[in-house]
C-alpha positions as CSV (number, residue, x, y, z in Angstrom):
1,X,120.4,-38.3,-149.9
2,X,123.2,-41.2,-149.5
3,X,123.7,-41.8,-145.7
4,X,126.4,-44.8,-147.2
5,X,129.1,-43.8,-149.6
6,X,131.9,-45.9,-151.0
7,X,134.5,-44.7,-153.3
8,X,137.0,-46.0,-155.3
9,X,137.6,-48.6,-152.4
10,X,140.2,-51.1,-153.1
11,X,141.4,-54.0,-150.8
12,X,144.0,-56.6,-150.9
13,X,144.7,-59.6,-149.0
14,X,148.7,-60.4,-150.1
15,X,148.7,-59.8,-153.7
16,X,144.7,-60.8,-154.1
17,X,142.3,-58.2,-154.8
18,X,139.2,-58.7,-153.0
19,X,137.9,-55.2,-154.0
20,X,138.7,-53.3,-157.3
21,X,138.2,-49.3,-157.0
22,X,134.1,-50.1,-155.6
23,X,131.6,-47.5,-156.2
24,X,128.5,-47.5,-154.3
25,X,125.6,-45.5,-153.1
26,X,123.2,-46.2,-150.5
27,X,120.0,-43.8,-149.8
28,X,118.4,-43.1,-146.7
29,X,115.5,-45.1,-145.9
30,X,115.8,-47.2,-148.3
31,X,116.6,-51.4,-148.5
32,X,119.6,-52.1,-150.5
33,X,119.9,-55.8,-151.4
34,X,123.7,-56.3,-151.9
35,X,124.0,-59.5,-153.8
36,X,126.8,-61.6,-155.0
37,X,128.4,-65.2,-155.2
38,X,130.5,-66.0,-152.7
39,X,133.7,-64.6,-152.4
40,X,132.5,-61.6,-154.7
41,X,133.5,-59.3,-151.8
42,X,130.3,-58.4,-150.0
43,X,131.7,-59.6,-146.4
44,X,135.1,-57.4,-146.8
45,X,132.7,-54.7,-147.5
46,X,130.6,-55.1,-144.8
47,X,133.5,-55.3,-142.6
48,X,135.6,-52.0,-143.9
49,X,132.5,-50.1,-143.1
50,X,132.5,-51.3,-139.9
51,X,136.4,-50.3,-139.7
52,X,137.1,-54.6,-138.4
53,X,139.4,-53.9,-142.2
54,X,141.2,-50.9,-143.0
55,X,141.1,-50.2,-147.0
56,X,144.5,-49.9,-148.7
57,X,142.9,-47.3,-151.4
58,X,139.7,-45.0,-151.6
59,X,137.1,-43.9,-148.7
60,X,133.8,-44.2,-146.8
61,X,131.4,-41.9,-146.1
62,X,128.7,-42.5,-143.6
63,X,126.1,-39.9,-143.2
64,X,128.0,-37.4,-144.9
65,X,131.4,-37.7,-143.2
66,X,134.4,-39.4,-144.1
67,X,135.3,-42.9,-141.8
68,X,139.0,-42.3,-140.8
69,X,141.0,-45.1,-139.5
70,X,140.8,-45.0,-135.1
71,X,137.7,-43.2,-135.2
72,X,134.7,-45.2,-134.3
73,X,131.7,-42.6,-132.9
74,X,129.9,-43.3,-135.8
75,X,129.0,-47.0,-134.4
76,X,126.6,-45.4,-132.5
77,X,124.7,-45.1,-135.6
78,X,125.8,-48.3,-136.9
79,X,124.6,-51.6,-136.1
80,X,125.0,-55.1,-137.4
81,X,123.8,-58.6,-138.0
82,X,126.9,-61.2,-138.6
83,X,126.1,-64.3,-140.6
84,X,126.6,-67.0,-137.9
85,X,125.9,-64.9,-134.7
86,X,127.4,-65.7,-130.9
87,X,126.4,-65.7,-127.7
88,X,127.3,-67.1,-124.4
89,X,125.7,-70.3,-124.1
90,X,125.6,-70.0,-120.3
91,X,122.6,-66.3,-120.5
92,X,119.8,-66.3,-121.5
93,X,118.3,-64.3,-124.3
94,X,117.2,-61.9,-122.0
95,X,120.3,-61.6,-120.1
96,X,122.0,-60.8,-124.1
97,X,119.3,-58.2,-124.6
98,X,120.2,-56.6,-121.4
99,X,124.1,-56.5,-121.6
100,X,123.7,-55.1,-125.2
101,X,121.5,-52.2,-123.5
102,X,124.1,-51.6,-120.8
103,X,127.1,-51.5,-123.8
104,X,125.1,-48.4,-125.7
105,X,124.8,-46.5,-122.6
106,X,120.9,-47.4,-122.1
107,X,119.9,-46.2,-118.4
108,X,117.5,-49.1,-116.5
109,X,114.0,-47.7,-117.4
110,X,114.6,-47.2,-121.2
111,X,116.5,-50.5,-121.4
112,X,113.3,-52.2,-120.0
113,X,110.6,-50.5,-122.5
114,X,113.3,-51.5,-125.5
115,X,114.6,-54.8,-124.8
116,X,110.3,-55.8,-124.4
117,X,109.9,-54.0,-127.4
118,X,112.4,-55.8,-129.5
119,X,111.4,-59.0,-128.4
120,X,108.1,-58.8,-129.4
121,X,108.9,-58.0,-132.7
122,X,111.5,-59.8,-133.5
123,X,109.5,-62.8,-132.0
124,X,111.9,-64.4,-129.2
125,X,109.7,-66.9,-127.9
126,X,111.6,-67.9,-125.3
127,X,114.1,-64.9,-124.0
128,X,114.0,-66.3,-120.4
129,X,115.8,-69.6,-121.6
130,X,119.7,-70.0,-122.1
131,X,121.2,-68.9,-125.7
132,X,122.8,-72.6,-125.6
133,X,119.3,-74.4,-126.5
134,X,118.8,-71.9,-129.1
135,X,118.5,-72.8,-132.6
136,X,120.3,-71.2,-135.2
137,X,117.3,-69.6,-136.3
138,X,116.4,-68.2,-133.1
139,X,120.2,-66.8,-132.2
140,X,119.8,-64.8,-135.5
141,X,116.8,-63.1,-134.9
142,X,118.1,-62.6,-131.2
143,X,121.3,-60.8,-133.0
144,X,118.2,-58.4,-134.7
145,X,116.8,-57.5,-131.8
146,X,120.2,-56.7,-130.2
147,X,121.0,-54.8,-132.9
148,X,117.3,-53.1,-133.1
149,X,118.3,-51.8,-129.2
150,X,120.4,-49.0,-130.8
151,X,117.5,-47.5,-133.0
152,X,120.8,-47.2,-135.6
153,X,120.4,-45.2,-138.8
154,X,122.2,-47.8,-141.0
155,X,121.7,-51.6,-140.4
156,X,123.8,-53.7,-141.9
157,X,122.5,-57.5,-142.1
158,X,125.0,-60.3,-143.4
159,X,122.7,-63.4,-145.0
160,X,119.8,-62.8,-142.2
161,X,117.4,-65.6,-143.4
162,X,120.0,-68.4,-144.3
163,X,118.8,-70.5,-141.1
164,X,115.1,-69.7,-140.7
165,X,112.2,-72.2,-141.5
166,X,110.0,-70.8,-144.5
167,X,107.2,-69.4,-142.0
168,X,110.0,-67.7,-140.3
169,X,111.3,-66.7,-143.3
170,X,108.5,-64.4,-144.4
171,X,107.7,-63.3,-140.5
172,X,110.9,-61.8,-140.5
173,X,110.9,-60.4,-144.0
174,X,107.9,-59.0,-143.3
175,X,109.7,-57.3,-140.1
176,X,113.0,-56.4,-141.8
177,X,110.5,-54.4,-145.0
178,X,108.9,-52.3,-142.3
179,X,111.9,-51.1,-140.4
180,X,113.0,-49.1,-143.3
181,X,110.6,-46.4,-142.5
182,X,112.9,-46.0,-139.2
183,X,116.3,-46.7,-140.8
184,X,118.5,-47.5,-143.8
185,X,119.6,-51.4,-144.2
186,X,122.1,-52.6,-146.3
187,X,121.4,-56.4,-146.7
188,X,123.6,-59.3,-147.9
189,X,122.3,-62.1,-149.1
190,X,122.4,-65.1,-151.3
191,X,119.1,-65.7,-151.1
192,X,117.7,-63.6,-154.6
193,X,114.2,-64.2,-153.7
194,X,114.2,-62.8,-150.4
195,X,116.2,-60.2,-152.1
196,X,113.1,-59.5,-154.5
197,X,110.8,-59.7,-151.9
198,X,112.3,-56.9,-149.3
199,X,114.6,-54.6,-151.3
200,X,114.0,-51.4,-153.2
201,X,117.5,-51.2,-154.5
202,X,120.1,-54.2,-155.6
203,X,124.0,-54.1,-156.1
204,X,125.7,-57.3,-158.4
205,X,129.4,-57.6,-156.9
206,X,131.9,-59.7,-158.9
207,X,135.3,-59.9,-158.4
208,X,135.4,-56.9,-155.9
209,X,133.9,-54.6,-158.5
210,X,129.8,-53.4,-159.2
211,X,128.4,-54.9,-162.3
212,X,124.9,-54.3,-162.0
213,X,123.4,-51.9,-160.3
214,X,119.6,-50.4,-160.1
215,X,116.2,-50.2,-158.7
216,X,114.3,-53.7,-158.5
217,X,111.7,-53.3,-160.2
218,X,113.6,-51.3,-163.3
219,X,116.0,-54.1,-163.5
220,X,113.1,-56.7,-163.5
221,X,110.8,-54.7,-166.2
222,X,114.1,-54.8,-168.7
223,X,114.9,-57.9,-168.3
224,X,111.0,-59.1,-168.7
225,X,111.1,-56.9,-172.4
226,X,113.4,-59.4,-173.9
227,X,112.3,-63.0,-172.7
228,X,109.5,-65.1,-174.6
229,X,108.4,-68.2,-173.9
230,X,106.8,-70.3,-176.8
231,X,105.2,-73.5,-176.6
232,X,105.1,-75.2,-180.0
233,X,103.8,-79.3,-181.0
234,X,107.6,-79.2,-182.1
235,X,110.5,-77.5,-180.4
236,X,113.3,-78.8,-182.3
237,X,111.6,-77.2,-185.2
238,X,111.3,-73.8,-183.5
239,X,114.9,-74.3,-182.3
240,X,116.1,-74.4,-185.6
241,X,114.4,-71.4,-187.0
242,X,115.8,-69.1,-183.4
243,X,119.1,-70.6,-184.3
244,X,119.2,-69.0,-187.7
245,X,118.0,-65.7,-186.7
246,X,119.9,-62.5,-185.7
247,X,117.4,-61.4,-183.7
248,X,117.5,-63.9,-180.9
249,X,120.6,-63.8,-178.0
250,X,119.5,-66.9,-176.6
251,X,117.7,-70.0,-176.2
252,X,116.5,-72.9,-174.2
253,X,113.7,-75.6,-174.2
254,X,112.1,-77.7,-171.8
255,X,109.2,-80.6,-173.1
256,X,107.6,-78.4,-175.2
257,X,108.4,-75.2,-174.4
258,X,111.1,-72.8,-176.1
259,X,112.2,-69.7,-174.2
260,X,113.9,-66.8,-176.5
261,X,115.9,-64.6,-175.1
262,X,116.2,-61.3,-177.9
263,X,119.0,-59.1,-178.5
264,X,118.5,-55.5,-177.8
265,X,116.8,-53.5,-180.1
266,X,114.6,-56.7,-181.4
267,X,110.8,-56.4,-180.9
268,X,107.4,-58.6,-180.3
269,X,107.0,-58.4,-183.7
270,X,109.8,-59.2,-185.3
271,X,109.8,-63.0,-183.5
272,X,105.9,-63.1,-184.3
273,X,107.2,-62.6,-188.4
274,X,110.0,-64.8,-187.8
275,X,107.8,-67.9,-186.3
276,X,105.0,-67.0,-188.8
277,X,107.7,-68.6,-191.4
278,X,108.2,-71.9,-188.9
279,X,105.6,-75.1,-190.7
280,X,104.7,-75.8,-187.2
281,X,101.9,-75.1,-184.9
282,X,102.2,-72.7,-182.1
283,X,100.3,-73.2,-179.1
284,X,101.1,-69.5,-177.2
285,X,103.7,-67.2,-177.0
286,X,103.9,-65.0,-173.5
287,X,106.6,-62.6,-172.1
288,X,108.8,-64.3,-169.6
289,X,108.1,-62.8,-166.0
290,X,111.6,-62.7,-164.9
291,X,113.4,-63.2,-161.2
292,X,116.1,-61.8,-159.6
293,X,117.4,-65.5,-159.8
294,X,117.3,-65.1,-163.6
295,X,118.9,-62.0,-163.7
296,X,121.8,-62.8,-161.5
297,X,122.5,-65.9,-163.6
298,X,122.4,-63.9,-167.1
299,X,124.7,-61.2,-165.8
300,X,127.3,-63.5,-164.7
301,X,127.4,-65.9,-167.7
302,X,127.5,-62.9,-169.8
303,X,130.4,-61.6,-167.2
């Protein structure tokens, strides 16, 4: 079931489009890794659903019921994660924890037993000291945990990791894979590996509009069908024979290594005749285990 549903959402700032008639669906309990190049539209999403925007044309549905304009109940449900989060400098990280519980209506007892909760798994090591000493890092995952107080159905998180040392990286990667036994997330990022590491579900945006679209793992086995890498005594020599061919979409080589790229329809064997034909000797030929990172860059030069 989709507890997020865009349709046909269109937004204009003056006479730029920043989303073209967007179609998206977002299951419950489920990771969707929203992905894109900056300025592809992901942050005006983010921010219609949570009605900052108003669209100009098309609708949002959040748990099965349309978002109008002025109505914001549904926020108890909602919580989010801006990009560069902010916080008086003068309270502490507690003190943020605690005004956050007082805002969703949390009565003394509960907002104890949550806000120890969340910091413990978020990991603020320091809640007692003042949000001005913080690092960037450290303000972000306080942002999670304030966010975590509301036990919402949908999280959305807007480039969570961008500030976070690599060991805090995977902590919290670790921590954002198992919420989504509790609730749904919707995360933007521009980070494709963390994207690959965390999310069942990805969403290519360019130019306001959807472009790829799919389950992780499908999108990585397709991709992986195509890709060869083939390491010869010569290159230039294999190069010249892939050049020639119809079979092959692509190519590139680095030292003496030759990766292939075939068109659709194209087999194992078909490259195995065609180098059988090359006078050179050929060291190995593997599939190519592809990355989000590679499929993000082939979709948009293709684009």
């Amino acid at each position: 079931m989709a507890i997020l549903r865009l349709e046909q959402l269109t937004k204009y700032y003056g006479s730029f489009k920043a989303l073209d008639a967007l179609n998206m669906e977002v299951e419950a309990n489920q990771i969707y890794g929203f992905i894109g190049r900056n300025g592809a539209g992901k942050t005006t999403t983010i921010h219609l659903i949570m009605r900052f925007l108003s669209q100009d044309e098309g609708a949002i549905y959040f748990d099965g019921k349309r978002l109008n304009k002025g109505d914001d109940a549904f926020k108890k449900d909602i919580a989010f994660v801006p990009d560069v989060p902010s916080f008086p400098s003068y309270l502490t990280g507690y003190d943020c924890l605690k005004l956050t519980a007082g805002f969703i209506g949390l009565d003394e007892q509960e907002a104890k037993s949550r806000i120890k909760d969340v910091i413990k798994r978020v990991d603020i090591t320091k809640p007692q000291y003042k949000v001005g000493g913080y690092s960037r890092g450290m303000k972000q995952r306080l942002a999670l945990a304030c966010a975590l107080l509301k036990q919402p159905k949908l999280l959305l998180m807007d480039e969570p990791t961008s500030a976070l040392d690599p060991l805090g990286r995977q902590s919290l990667l670790a921590l954002i894979k198992s919420l989504k036994h509790e609730m749904t997330i919707l995360y933007s990022t521009h980070i494709l590996y963390d994207a690959q590491m965390v999310c069942d579900k990805i969403g290519l945006i360019e130019h306001g509009r959807l472009i790829l679209e799919g389950q992780v793992q499908d999108i990585l086995t397709n991709q992986e069908d195509h890709v060869y890498e083939i390491q010869s005594m010569d290159p230039s020599l294999v190069e010249n024979a892939l050049k020639s061919s119809p079979i092959v979409e692509s190519m590139q080589h680095q030292d003496t290594t030759t990766e292939c790229t075939l068109k659709s329809g194209a087999t194992q064997k078909d490259l195995f005749a065609l180098l059988s034909k090359v006078d050179v000797r050929i060291e190995g030929i593997h599939k190519k285990r592809q990355s989000l990172e590679d499929v993000f860059m082939a979709v948009l030069n293709h684009e």
